[in-house]
N, CA and C atoms of all chains as a GROMACS GRO file, in nm:
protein
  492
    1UNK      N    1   4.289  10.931  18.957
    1UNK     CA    2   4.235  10.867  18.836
    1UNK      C    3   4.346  10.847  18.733
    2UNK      N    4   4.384  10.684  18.687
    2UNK     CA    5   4.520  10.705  18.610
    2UNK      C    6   4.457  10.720  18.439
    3UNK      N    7   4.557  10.820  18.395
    3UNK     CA    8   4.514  10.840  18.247
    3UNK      C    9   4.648  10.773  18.140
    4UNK      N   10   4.608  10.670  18.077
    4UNK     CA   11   4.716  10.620  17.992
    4UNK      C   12   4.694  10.701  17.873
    5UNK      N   13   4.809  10.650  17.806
    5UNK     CA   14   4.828  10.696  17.658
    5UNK      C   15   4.882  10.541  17.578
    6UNK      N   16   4.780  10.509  17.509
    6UNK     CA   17   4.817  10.379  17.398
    6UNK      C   18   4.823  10.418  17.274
    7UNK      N   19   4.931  10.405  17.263
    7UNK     CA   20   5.003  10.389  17.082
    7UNK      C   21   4.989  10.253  16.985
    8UNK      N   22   4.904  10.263  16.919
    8UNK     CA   23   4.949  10.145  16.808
    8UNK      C   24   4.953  10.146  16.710
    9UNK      N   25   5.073  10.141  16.670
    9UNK     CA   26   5.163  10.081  16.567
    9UNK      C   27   5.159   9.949  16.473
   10UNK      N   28   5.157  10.039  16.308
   10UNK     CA   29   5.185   9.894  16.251
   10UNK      C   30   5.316   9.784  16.234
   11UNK      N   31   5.303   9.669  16.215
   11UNK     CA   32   5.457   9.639  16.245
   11UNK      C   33   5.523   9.643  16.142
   12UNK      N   34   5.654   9.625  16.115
   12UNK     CA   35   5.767   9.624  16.071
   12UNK      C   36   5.698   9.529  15.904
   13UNK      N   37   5.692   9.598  15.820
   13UNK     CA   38   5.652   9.510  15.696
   13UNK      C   39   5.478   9.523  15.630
   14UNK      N   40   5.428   9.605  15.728
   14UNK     CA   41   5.281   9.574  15.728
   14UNK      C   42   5.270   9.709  15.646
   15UNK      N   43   5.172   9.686  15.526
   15UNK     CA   44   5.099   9.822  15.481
   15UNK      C   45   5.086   9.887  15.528
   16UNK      N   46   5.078  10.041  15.534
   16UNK     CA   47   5.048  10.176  15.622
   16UNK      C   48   4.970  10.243  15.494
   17UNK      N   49   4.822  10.201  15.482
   17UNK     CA   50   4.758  10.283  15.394
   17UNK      C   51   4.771  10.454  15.392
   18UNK      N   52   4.709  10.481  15.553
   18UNK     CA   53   4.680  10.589  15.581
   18UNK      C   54   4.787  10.710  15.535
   19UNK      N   55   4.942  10.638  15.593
   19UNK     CA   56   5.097  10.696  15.591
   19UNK      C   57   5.083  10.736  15.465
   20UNK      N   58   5.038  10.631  15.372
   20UNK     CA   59   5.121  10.650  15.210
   20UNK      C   60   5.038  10.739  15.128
   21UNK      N   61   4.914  10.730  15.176
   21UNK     CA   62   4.811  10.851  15.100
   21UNK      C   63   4.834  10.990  15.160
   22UNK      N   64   4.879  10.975  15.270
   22UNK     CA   65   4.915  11.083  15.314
   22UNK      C   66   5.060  11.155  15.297
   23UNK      N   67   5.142  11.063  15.262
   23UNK     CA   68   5.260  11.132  15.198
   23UNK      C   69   5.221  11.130  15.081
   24UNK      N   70   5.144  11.064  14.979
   24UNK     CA   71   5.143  11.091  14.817
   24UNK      C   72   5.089  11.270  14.787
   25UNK      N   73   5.019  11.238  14.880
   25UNK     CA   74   4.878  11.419  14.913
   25UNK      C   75   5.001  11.539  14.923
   26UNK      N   76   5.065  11.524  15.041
   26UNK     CA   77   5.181  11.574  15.067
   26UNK      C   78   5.246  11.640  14.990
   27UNK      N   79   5.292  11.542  14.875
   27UNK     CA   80   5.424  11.542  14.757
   27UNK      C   81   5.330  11.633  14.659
   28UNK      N   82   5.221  11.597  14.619
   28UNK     CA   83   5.126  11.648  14.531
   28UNK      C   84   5.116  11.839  14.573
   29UNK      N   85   5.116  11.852  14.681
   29UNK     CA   86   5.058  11.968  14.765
   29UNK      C   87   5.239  12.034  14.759
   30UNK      N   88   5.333  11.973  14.698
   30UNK     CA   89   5.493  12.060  14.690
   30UNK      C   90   5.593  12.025  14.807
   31UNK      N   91   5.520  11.975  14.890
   31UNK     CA   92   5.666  11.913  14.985
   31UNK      C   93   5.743  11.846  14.956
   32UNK      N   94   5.790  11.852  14.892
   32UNK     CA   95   5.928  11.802  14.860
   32UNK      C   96   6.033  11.758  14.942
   33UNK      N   97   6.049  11.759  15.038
   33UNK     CA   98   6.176  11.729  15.173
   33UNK      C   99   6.125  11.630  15.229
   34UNK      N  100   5.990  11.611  15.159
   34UNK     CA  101   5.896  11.470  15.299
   34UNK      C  102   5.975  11.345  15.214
   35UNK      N  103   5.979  11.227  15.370
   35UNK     CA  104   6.065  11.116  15.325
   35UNK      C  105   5.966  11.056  15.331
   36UNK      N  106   5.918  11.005  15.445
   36UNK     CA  107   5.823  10.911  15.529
   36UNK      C  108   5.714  10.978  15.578
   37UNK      N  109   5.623  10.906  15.494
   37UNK     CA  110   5.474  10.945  15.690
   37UNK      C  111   5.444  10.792  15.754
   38UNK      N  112   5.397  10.774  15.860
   38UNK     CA  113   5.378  10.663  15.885
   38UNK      C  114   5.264  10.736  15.985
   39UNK      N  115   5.178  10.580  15.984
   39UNK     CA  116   5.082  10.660  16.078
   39UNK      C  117   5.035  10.571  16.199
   40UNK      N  118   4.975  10.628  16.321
   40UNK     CA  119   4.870  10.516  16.447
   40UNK      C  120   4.840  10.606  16.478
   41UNK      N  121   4.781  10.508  16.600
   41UNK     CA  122   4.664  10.527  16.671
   41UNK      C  123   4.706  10.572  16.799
   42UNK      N  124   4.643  10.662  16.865
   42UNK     CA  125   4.658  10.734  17.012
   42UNK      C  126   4.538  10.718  17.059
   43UNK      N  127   4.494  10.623  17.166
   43UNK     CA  128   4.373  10.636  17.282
   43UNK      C  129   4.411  10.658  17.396
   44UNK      N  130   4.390  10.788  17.416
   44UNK     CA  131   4.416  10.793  17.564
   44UNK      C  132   4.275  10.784  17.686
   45UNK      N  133   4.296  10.669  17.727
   45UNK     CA  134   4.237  10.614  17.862
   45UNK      C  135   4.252  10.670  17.973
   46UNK      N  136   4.130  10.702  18.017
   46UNK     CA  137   4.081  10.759  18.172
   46UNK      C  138   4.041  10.676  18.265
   47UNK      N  139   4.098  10.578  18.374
   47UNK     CA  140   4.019  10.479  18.459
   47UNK      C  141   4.012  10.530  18.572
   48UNK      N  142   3.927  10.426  18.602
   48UNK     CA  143   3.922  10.469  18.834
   48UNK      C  144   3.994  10.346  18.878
   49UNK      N  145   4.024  10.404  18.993
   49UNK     CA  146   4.097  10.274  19.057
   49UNK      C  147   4.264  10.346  19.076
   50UNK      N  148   4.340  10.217  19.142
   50UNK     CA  149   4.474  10.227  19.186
   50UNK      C  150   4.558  10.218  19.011
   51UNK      N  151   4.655  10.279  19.030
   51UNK     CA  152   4.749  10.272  18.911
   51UNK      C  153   4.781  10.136  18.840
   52UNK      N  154   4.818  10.028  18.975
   52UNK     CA  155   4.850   9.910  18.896
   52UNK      C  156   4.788   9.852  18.910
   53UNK      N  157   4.673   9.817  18.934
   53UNK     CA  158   4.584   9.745  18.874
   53UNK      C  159   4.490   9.816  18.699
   54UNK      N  160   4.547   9.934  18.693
   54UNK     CA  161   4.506  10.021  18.570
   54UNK      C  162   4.600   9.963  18.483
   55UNK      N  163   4.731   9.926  18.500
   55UNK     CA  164   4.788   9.896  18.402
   55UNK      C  165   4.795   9.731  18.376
   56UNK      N  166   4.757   9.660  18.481
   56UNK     CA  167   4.712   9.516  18.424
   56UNK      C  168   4.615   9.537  18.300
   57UNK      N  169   4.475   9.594  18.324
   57UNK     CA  170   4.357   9.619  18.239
   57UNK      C  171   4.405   9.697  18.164
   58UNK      N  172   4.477   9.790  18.136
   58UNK     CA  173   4.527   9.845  17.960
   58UNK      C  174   4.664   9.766  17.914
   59UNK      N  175   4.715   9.680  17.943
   59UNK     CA  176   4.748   9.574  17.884
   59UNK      C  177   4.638   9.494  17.874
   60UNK      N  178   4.561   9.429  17.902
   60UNK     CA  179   4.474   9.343  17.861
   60UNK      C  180   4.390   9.387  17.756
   61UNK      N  181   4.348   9.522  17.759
   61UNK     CA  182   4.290   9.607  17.686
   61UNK      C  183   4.323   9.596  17.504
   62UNK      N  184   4.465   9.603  17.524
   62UNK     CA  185   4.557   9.589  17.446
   62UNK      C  186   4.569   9.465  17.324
   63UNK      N  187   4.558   9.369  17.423
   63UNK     CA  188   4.534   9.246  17.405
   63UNK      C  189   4.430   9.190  17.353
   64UNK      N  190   4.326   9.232  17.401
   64UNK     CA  191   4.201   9.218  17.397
   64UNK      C  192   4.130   9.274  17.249
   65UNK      N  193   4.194   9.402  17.278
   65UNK     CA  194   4.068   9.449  17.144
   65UNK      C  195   4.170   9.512  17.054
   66UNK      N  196   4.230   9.657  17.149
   66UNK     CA  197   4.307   9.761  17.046
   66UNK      C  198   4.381   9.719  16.922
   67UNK      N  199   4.464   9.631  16.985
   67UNK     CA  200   4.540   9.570  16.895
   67UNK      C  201   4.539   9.468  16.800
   68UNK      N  202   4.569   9.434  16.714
   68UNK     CA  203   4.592   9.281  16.651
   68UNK      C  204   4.677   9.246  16.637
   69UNK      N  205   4.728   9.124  16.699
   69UNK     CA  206   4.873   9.119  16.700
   69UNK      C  207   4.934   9.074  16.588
   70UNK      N  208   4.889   9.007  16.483
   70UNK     CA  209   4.902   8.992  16.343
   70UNK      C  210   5.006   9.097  16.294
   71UNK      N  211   4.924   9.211  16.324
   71UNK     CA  212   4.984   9.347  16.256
   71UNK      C  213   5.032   9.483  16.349
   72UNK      N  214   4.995   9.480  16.453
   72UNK     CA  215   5.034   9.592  16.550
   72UNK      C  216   5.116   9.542  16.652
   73UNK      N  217   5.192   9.641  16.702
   73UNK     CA  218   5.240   9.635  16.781
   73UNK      C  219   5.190   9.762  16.860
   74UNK      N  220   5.192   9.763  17.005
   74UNK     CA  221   5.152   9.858  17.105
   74UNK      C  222   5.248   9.940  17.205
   75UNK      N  223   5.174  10.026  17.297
   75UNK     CA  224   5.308  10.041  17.336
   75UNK      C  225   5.162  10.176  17.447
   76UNK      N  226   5.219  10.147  17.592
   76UNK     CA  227   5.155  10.260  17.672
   76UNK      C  228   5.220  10.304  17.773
   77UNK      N  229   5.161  10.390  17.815
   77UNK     CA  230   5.270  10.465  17.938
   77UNK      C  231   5.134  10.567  18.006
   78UNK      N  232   5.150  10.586  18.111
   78UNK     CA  233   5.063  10.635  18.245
   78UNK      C  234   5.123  10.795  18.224
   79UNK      N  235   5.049  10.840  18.162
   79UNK     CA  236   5.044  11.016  18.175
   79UNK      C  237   5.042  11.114  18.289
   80UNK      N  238   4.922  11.047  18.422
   80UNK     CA  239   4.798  11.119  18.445
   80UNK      C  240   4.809  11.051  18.571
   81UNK      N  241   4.827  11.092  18.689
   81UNK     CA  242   4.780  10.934  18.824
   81UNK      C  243   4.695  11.051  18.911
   82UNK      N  244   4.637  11.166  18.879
   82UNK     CA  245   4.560  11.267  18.959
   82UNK      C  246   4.387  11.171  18.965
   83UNK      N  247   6.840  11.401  15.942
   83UNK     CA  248   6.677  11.356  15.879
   83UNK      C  249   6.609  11.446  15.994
   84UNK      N  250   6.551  11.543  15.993
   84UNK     CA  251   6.429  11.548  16.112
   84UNK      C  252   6.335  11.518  16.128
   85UNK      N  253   6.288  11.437  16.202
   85UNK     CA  254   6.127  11.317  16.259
   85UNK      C  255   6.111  11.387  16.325
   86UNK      N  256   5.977  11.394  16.274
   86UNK     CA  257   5.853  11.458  16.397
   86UNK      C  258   5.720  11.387  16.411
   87UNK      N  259   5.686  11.433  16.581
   87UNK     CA  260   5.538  11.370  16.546
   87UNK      C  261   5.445  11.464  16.545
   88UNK      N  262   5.356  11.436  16.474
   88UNK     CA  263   5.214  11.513  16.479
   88UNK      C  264   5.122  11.444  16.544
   89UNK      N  265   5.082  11.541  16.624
   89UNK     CA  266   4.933  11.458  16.700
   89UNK      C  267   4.795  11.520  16.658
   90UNK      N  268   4.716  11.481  16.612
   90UNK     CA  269   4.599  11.563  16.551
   90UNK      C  270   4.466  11.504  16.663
   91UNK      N  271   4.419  11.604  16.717
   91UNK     CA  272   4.314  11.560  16.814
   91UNK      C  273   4.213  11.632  16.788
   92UNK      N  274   4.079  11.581  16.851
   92UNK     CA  275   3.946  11.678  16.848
   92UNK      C  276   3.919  11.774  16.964
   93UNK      N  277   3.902  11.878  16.851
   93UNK     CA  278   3.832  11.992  16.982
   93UNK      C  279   3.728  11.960  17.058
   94UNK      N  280   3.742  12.010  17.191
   94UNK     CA  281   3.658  12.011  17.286
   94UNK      C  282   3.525  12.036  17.217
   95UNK      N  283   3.389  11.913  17.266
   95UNK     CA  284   3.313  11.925  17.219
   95UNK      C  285   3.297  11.806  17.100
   96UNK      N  286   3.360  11.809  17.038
   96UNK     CA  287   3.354  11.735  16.906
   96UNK      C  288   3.335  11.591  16.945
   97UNK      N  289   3.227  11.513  16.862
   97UNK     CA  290   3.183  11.397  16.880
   97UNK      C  291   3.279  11.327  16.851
   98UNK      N  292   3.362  11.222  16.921
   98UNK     CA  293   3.458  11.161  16.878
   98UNK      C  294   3.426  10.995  16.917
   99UNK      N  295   3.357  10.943  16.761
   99UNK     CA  296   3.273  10.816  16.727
   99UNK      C  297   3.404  10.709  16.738
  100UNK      N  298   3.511  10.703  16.725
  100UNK     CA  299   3.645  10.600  16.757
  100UNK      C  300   3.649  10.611  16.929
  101UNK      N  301   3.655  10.673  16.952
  101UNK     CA  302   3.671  10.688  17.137
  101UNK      C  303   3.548  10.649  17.198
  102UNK      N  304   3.415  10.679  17.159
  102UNK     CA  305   3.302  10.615  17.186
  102UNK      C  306   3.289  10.472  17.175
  103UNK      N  307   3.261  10.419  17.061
  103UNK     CA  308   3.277  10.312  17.018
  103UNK      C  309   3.384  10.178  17.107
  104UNK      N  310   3.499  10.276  17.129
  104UNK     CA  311   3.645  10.193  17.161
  104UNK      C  312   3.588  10.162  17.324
  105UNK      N  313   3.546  10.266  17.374
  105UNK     CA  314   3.508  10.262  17.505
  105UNK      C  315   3.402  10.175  17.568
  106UNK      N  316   3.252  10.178  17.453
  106UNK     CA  317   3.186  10.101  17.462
  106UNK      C  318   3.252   9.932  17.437
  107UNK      N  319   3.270   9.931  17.358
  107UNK     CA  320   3.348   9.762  17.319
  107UNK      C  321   3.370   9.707  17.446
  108UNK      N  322   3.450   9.811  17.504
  108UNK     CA  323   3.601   9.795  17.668
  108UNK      C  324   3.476   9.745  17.756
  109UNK      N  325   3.389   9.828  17.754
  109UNK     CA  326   3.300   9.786  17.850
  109UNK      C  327   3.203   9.675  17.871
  110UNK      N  328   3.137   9.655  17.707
  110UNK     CA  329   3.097   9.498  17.708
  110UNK      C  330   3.194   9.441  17.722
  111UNK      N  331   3.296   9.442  17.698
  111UNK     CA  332   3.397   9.303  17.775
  111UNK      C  333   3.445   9.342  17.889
  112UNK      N  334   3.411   9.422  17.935
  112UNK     CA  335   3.393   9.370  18.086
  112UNK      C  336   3.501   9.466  18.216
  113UNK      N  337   3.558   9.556  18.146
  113UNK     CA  338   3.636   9.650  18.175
  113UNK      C  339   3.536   9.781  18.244
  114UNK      N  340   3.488   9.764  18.374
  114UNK     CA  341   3.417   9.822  18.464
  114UNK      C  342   3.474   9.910  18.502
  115UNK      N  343   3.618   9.929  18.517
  115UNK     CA  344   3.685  10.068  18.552
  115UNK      C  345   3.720  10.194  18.449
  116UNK      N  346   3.653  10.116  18.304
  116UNK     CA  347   3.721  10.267  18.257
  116UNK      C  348   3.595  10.374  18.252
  117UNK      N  349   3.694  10.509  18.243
  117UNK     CA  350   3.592  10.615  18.261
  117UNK      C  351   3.562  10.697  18.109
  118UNK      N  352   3.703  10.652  18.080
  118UNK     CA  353   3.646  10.790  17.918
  118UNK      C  354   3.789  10.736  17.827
  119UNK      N  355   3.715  10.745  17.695
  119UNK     CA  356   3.817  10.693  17.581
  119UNK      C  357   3.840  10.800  17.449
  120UNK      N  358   3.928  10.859  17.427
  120UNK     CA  359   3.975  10.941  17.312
  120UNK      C  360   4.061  10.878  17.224
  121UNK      N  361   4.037  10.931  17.100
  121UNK     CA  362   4.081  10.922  16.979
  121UNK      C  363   4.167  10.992  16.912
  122UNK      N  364   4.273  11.003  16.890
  122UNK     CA  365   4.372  11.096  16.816
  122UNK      C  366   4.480  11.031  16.714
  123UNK      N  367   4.530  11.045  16.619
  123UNK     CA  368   4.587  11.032  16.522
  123UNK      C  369   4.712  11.103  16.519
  124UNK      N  370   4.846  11.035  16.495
  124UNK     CA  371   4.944  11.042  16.512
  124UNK      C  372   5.027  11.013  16.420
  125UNK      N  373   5.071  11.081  16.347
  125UNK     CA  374   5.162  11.096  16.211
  125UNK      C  375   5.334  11.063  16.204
  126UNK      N  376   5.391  10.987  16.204
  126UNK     CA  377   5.527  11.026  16.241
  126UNK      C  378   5.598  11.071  16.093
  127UNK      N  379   5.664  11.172  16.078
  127UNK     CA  380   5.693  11.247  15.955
  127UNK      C  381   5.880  11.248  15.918
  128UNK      N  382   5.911  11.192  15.792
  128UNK     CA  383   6.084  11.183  15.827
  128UNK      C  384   6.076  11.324  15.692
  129UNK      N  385   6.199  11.424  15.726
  129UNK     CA  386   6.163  11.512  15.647
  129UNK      C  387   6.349  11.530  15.586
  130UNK      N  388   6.321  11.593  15.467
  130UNK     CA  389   6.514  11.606  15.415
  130UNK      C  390   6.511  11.753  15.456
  131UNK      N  391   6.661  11.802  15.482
  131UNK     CA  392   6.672  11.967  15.530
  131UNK      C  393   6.709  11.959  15.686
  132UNK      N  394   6.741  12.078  15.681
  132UNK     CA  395   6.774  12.121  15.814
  132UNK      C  396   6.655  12.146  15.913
  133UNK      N  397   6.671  12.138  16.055
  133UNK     CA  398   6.543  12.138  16.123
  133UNK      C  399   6.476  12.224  16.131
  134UNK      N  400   6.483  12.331  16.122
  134UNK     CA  401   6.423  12.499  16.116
  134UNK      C  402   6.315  12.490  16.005
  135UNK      N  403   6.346  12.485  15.932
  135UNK     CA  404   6.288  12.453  15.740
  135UNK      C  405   6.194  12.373  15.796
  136UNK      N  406   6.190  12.267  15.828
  136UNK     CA  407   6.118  12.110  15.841
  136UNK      C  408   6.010  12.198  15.919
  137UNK      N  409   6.036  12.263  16.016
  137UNK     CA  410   5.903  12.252  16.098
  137UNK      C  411   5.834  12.385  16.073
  138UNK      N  412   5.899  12.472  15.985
  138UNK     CA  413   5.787  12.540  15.921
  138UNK      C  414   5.694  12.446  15.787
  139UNK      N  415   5.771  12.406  15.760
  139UNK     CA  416   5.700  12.288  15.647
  139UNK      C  417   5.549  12.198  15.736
  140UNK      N  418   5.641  12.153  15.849
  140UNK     CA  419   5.517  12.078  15.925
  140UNK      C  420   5.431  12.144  16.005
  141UNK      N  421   5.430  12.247  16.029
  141UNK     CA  422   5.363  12.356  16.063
  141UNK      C  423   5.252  12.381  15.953
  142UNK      N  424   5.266  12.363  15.818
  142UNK     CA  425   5.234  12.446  15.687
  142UNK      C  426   5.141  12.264  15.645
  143UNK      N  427   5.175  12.193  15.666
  143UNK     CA  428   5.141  12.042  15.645
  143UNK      C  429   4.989  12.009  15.707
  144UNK      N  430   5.013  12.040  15.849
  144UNK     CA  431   4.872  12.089  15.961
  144UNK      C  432   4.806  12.124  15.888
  145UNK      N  433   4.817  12.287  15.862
  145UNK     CA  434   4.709  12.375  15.829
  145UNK      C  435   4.676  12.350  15.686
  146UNK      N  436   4.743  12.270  15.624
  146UNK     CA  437   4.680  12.265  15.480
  146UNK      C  438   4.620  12.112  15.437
  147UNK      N  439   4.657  12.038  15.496
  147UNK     CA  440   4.597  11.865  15.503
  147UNK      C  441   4.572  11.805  15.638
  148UNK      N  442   4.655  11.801  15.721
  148UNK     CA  443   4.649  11.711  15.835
  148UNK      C  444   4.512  11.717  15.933
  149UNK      N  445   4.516  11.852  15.996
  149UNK     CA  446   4.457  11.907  16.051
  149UNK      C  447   4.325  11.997  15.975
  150UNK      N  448   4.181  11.945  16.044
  150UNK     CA  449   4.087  12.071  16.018
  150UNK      C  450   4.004  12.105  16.108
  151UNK      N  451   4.047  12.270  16.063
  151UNK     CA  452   4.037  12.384  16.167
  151UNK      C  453   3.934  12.406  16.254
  152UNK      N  454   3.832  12.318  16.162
  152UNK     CA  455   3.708  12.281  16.248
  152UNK      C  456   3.690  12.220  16.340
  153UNK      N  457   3.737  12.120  16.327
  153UNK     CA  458   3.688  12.030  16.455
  153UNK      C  459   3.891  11.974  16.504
  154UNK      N  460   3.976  11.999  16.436
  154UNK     CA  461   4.059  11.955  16.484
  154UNK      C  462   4.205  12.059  16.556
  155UNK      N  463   4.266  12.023  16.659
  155UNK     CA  464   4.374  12.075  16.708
  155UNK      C  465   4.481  12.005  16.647
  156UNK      N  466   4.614  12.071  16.663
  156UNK     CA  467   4.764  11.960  16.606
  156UNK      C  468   4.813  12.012  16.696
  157UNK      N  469   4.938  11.917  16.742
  157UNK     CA  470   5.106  11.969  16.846
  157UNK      C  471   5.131  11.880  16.723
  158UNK      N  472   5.281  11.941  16.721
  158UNK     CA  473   5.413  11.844  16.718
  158UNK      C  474   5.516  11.874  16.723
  159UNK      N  475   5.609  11.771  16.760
  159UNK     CA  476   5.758  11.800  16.819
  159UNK      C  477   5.839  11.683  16.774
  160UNK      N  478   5.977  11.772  16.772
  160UNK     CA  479   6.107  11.755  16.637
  160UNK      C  480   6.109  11.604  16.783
  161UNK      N  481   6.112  11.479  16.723
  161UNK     CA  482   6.150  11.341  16.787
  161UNK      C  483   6.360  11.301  16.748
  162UNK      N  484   6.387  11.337  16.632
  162UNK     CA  485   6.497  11.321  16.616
  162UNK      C  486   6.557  11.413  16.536
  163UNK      N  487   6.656  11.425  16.495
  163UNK     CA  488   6.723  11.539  16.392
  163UNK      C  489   6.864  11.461  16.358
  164UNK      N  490   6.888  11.302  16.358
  164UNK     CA  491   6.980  11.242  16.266
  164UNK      C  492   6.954  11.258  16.152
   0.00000   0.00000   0.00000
């Protein structure tokens, strides 16, 4: 059963609400050494079937819904082929 | 600089309405092979200091914002130390 791991990422220029409230919280709370937070998304996918045909369908997946390509960029890799 | 990532996931058990949801979607469109979809949140953190310091800091970051103890687990690991 292959288990992916999909990352998505905002791109290069794009708001990171989540990042910036979360470093403001951060700074507020005394961390002081924090530079950056940035933040995504992790779905990790469980399918049936052969490996590569798993990774046609989580690229499409990708394509399809997870992402928007407007603003994300993606990125997966096969964890799991038990 | 030391970068790290944090991964913040749900404990076993815990209703996880983004992985549901994400999974259902997959499946009205038509993605018949997948079996199970999770949700986790992924922080990438740039910190000033030496690396030792940093990851008691991000250690201390978890347990006081990131992560809750209730329903949530954290890993994370030093990604760079330029």
């Amino acid at each position: 059963m292959p288990v992916f791991e999909v990352r998505i990422t905002l791109k290069e220029g794009i708001v990171d609400p989540e990042g910036e409230n979360t470093k403001k919280t951060l700074q507020l709370l005394g961390f002081d050494d924090l530079k950056q937070v940035s933040f995504s998304k992790l779905y990790t996918i469980s399918m049936e079937g052969s490996g590569e045909t798993a990774i046609r369908e989580v690229e499409e997946m990708c394509r399809r819904l997870l992402a928007n390509p407007a603003i994300h960029n993606y990125t997966y890799r096969l964890i799991d082929e038990q």
